[in-house]
N, CA, C and O atoms as a GROMACS GRO file, in nm:
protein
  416
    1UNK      N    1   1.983   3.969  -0.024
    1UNK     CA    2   2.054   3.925  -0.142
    1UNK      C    3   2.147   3.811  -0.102
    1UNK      O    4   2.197   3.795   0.009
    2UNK      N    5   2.164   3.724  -0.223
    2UNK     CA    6   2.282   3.632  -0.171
    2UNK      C    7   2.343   3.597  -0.301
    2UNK      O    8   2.310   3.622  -0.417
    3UNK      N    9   2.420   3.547  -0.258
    3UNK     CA   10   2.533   3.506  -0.415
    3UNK      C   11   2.490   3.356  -0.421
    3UNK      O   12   2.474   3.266  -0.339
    4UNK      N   13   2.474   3.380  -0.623
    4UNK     CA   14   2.413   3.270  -0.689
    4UNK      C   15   2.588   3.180  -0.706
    4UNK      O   16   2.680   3.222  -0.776
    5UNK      N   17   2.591   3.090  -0.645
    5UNK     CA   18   2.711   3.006  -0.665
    5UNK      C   19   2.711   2.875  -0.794
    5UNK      O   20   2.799   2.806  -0.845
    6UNK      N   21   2.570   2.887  -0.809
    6UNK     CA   22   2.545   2.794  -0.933
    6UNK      C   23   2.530   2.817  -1.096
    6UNK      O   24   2.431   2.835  -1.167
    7UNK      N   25   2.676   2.810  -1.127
    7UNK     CA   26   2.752   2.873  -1.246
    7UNK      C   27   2.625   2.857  -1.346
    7UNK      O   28   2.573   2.949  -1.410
    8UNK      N   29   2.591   2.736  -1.345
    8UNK     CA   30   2.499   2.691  -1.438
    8UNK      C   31   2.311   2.719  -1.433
    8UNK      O   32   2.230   2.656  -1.501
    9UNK      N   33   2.281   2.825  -1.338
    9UNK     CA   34   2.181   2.906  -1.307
    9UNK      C   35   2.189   3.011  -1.398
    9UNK      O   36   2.283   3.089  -1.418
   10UNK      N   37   2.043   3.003  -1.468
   10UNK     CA   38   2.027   3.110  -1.562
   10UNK      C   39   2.014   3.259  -1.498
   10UNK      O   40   1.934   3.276  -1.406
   11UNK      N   41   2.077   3.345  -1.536
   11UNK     CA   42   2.126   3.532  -1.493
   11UNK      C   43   1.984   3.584  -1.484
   11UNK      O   44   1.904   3.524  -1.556
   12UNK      N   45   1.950   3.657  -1.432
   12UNK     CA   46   1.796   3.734  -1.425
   12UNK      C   47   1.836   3.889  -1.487
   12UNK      O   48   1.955   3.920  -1.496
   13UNK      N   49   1.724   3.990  -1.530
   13UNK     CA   50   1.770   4.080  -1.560
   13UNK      C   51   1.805   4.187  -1.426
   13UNK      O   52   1.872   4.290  -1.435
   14UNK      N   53   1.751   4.143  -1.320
   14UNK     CA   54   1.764   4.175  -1.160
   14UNK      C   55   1.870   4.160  -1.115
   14UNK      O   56   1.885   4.237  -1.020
   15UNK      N   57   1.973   4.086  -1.139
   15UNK     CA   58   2.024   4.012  -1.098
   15UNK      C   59   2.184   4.123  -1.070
   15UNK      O   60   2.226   4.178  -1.171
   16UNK      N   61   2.223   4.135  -1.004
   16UNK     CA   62   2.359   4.215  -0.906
   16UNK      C   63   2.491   4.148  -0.966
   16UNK      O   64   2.527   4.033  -0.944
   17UNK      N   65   2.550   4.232  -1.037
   17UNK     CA   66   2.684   4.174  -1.092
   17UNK      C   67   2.761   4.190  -0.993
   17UNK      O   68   2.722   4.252  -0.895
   18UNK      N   69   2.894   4.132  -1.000
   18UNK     CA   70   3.040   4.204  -0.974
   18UNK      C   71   3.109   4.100  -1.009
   18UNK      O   72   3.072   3.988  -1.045
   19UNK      N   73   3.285   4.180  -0.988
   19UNK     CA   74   3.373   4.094  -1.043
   19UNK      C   75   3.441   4.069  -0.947
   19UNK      O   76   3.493   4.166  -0.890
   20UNK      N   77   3.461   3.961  -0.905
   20UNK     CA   78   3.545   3.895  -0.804
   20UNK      C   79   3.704   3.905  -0.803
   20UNK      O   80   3.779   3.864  -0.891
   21UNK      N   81   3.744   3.975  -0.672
   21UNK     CA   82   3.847   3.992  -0.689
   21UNK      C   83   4.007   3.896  -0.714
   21UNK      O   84   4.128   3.909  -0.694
   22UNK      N   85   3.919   3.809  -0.765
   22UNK     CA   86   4.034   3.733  -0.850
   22UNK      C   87   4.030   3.743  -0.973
   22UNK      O   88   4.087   3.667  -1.052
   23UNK      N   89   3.940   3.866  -1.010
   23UNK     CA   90   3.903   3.847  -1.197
   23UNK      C   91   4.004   4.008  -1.213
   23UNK      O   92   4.007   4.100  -1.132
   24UNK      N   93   4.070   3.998  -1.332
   24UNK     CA   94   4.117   4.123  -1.342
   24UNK      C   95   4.079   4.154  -1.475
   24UNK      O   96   4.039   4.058  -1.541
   25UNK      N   97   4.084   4.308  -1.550
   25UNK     CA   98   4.008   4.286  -1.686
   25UNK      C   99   4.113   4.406  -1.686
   25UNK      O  100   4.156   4.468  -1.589
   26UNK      N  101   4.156   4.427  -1.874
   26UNK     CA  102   4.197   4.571  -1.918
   26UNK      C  103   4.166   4.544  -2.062
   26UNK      O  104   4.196   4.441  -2.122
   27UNK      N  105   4.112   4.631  -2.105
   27UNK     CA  106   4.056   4.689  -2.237
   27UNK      C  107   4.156   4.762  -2.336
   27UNK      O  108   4.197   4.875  -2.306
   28UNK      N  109   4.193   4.704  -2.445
   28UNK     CA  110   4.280   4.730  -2.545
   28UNK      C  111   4.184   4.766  -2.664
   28UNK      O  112   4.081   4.699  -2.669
   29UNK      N  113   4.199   4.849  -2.747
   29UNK     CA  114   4.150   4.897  -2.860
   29UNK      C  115   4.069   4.820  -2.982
   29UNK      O  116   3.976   4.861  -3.052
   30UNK      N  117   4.128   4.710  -2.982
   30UNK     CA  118   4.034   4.553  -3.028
   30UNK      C  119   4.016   4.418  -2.923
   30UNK      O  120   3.979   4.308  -2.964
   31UNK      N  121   4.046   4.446  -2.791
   31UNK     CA  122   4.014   4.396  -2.748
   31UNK      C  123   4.037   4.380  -2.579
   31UNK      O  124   4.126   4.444  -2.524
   32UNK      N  125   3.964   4.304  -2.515
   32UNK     CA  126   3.939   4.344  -2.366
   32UNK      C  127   4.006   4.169  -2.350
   32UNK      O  128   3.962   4.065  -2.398
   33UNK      N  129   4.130   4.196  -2.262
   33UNK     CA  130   4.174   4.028  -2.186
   33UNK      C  131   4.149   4.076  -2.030
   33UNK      O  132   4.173   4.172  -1.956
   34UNK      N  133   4.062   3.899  -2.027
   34UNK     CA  134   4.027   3.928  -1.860
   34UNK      C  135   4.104   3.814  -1.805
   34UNK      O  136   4.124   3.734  -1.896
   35UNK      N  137   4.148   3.780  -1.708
   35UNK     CA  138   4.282   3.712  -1.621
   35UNK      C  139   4.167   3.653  -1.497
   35UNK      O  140   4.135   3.729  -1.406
   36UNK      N  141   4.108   3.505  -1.504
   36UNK     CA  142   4.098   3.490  -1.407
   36UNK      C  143   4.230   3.412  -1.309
   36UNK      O  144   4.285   3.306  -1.341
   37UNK      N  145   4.265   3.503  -1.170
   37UNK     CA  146   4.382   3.470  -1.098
   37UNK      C  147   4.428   3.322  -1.051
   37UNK      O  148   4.537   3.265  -1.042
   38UNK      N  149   4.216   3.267  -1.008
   38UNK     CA  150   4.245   3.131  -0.934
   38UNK      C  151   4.282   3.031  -1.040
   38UNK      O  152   4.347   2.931  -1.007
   39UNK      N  153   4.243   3.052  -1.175
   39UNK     CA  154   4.281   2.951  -1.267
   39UNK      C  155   4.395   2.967  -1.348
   39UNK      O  156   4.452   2.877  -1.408
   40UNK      N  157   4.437   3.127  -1.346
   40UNK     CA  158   4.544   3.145  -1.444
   40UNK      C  159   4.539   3.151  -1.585
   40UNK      O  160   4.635   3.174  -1.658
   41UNK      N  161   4.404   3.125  -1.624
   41UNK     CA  162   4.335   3.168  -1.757
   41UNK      C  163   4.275   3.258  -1.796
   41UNK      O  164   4.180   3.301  -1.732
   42UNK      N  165   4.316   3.316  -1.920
   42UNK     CA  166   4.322   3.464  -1.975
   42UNK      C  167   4.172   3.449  -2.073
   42UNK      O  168   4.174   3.342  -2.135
   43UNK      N  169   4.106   3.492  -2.087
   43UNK     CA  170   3.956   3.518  -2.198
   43UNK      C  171   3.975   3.655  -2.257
   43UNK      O  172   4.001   3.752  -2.185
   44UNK      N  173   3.961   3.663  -2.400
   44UNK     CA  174   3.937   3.772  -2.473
   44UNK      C  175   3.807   3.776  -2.527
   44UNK      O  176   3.734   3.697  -2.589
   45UNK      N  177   3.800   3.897  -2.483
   45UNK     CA  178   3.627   3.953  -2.532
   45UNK      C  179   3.655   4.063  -2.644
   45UNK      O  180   3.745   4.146  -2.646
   46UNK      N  181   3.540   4.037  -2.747
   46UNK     CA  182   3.582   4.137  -2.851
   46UNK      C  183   3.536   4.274  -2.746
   46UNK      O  184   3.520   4.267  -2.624
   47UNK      N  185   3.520   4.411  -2.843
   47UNK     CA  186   3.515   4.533  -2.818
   47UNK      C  187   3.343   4.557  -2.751
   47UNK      O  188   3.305   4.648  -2.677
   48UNK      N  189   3.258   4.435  -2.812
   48UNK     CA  190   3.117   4.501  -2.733
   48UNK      C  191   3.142   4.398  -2.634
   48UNK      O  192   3.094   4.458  -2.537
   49UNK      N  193   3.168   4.325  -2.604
   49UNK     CA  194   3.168   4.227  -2.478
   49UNK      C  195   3.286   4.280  -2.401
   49UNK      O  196   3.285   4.241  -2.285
   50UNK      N  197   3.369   4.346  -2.427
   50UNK     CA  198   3.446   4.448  -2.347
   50UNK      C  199   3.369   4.540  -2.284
   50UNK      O  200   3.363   4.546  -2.161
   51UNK      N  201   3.309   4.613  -2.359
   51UNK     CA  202   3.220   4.710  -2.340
   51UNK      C  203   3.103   4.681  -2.241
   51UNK      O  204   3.080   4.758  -2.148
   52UNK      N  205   3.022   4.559  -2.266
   52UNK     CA  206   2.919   4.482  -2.141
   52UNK      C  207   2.996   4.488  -2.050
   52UNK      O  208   2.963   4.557  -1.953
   53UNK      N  209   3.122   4.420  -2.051
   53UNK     CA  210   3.126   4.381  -1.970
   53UNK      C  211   3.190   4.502  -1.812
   53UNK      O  212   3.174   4.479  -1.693
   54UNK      N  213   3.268   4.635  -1.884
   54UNK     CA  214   3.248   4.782  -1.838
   54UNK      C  215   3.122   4.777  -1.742
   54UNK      O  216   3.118   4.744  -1.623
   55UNK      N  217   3.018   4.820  -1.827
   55UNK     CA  218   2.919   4.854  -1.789
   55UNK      C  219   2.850   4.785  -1.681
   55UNK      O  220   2.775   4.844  -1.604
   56UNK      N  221   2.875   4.651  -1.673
   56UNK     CA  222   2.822   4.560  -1.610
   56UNK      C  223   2.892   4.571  -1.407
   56UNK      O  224   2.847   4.532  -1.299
   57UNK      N  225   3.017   4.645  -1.449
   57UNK     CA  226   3.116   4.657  -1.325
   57UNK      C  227   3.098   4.810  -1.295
   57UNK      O  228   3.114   4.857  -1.183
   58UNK      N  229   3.059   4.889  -1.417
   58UNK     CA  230   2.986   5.018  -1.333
   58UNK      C  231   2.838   5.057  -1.257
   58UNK      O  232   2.831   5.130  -1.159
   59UNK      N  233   2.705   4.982  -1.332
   59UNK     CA  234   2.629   4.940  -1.256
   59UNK      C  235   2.568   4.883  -1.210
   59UNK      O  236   2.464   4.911  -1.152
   60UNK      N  237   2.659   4.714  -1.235
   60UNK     CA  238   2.577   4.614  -1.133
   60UNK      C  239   2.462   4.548  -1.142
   60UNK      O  240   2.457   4.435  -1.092
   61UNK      N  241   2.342   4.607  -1.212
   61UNK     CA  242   2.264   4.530  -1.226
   61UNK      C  243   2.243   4.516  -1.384
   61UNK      O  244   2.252   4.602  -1.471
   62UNK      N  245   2.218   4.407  -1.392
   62UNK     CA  246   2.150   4.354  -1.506
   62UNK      C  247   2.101   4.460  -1.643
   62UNK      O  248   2.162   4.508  -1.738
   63UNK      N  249   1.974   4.466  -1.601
   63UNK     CA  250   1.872   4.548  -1.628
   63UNK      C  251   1.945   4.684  -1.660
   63UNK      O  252   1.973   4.721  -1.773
   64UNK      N  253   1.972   4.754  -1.540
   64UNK     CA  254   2.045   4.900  -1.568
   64UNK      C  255   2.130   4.916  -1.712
   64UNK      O  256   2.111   4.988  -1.810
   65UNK      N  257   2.249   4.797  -1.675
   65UNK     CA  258   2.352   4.811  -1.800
   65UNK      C  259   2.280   4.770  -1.913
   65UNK      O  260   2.261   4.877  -1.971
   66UNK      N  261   2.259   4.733  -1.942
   66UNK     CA  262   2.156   4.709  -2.071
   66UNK      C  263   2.061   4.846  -2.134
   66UNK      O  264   2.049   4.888  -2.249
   67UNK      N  265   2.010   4.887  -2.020
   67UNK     CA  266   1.936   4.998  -2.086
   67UNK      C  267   2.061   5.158  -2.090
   67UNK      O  268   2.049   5.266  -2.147
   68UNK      N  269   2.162   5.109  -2.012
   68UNK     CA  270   2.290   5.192  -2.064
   68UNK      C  271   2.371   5.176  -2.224
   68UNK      O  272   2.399   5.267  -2.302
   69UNK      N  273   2.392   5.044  -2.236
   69UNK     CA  274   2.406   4.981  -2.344
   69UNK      C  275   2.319   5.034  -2.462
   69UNK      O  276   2.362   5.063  -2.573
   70UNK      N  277   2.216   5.041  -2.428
   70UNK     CA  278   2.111   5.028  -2.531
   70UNK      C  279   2.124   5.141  -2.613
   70UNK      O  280   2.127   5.156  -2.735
   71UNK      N  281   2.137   5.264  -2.462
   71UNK     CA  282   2.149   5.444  -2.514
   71UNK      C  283   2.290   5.429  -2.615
   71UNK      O  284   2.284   5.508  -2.710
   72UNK      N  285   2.402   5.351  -2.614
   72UNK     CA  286   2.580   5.415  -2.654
   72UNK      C  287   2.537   5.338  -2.788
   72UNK      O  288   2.582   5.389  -2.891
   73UNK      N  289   2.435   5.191  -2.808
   73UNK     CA  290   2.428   5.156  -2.957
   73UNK      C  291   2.343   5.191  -3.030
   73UNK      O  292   2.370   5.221  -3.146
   74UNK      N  293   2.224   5.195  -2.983
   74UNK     CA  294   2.096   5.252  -3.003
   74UNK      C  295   2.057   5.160  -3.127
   74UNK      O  296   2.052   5.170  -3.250
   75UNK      N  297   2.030   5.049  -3.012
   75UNK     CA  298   1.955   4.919  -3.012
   75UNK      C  299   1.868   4.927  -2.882
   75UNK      O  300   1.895   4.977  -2.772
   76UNK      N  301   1.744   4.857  -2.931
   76UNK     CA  302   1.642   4.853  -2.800
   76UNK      C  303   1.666   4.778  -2.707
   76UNK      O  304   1.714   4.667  -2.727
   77UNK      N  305   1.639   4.820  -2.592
   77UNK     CA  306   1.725   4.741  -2.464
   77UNK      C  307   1.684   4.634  -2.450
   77UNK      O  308   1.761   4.564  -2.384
   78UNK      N  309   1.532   4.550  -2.506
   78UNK     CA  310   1.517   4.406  -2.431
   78UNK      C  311   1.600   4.323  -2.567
   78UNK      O  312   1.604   4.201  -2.552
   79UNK      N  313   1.656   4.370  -2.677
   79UNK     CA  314   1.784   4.347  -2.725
   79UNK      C  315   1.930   4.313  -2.654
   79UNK      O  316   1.979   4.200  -2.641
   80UNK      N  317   1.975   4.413  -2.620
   80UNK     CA  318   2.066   4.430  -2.519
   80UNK      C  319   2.032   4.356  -2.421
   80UNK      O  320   2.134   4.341  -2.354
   81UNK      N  321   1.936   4.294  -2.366
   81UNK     CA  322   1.921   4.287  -2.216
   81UNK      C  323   1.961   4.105  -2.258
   81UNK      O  324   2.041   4.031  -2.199
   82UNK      N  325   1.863   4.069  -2.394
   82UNK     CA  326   1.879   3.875  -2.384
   82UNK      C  327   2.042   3.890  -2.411
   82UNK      O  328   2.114   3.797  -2.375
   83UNK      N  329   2.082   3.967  -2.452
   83UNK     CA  330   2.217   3.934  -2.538
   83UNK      C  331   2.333   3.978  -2.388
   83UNK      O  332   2.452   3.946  -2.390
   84UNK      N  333   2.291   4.030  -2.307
   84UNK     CA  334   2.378   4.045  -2.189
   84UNK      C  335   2.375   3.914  -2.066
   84UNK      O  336   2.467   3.862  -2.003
   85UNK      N  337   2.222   3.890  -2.066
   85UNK     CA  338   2.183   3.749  -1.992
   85UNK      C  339   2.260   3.639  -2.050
   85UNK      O  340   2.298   3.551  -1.972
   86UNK      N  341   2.284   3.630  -2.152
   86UNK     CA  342   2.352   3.496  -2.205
   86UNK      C  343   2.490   3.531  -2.166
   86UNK      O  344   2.570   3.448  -2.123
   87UNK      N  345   2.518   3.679  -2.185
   87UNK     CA  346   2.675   3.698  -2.199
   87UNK      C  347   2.750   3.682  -2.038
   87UNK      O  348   2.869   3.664  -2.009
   88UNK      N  349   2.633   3.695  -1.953
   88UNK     CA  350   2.662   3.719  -1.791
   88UNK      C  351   2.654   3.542  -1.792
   88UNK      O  352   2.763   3.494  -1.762
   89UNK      N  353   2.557   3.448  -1.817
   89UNK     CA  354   2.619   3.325  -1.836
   89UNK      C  355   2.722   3.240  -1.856
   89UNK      O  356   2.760   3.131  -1.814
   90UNK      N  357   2.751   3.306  -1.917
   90UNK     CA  358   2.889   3.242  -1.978
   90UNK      C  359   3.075   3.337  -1.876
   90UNK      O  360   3.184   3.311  -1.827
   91UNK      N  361   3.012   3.411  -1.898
   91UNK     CA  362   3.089   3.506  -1.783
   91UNK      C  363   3.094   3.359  -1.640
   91UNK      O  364   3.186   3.281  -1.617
   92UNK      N  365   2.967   3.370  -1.576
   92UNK     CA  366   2.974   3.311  -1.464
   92UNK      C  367   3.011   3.143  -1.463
   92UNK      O  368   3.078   3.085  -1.378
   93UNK      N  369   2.951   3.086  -1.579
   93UNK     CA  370   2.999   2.956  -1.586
   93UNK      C  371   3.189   2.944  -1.622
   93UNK      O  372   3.242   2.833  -1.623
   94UNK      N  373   3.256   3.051  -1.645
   94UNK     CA  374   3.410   3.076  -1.632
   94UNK      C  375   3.452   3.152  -1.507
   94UNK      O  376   3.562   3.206  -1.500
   95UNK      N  377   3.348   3.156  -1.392
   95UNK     CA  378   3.443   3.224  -1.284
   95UNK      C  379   3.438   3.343  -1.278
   95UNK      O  380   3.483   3.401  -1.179
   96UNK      N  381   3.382   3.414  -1.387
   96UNK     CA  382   3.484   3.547  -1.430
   96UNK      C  383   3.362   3.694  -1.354
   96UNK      O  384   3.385   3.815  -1.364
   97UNK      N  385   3.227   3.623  -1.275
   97UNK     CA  386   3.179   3.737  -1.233
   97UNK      C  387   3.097   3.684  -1.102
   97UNK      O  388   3.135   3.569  -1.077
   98UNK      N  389   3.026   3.717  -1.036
   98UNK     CA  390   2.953   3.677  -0.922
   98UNK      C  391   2.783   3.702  -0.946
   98UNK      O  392   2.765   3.815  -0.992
   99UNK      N  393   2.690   3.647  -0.932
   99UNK     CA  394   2.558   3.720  -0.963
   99UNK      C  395   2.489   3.693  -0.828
   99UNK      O  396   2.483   3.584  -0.771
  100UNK      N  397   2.435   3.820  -0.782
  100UNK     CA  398   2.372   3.838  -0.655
  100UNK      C  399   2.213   3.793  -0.669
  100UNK      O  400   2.168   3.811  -0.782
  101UNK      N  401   2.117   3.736  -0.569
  101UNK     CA  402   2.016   3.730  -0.658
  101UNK      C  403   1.880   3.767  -0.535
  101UNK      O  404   1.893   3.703  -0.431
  102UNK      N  405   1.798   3.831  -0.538
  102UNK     CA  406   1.723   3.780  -0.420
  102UNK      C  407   1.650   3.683  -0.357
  102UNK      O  408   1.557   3.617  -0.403
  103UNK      N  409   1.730   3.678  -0.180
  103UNK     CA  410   1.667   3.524  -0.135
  103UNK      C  411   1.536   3.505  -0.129
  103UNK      O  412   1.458   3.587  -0.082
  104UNK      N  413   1.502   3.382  -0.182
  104UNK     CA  414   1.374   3.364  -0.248
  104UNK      C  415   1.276   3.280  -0.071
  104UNK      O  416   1.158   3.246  -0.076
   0.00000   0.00000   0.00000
């Protein structure tokens, strides 16, 4: 595995989350503010992108959280899965996660 450093590389559903320990996140009742440290800029995610984004720091991969996701909305997971790929995009093009990927 190695870390995808190229913000602007599309997320795989394979693909190994985490949150870098300069990202801090806490979840409020309408809404989740995440603090990245190195920039000092705060992002609010509503309540399901709070929620991805949980899931995404409990198991890491792609694929998994999505079909976790899928069970708590009960929406079909390759639903969940494009709508998490874009969301892990945008996540990574702000810093705010790391994506592991295998070396090819």
């Amino acid at each position: 595995m190695s870390i995808d450093t190229t913000p602007d590389a599309p997320t795989t559903p394979d693909a190994r989350i985490t949150i870098p320990q300069h990202v801090v996140f806490r979840s409020f009742v309408k809404e989740t503010v995440v603090l990245n440290l190195d920039t000092g800029r705060y992002h609010g995610l509503n309540p399901v992108g709070g929620r991805m984004l949980e899931a995404l720091k409990e198991v890491g991969v792609v694929r998994d959280a999505a079909a976790r996701l899928a069970q708590t909305y009960g929406v079909p997971a390759h639903e969940i899965e494009r709508d998490l790929l874009a969301f892990c995009d945008e996540l990574a093009a702000r810093g705010l996660i790391e994506r592991a990927v295998a070396a090819s």
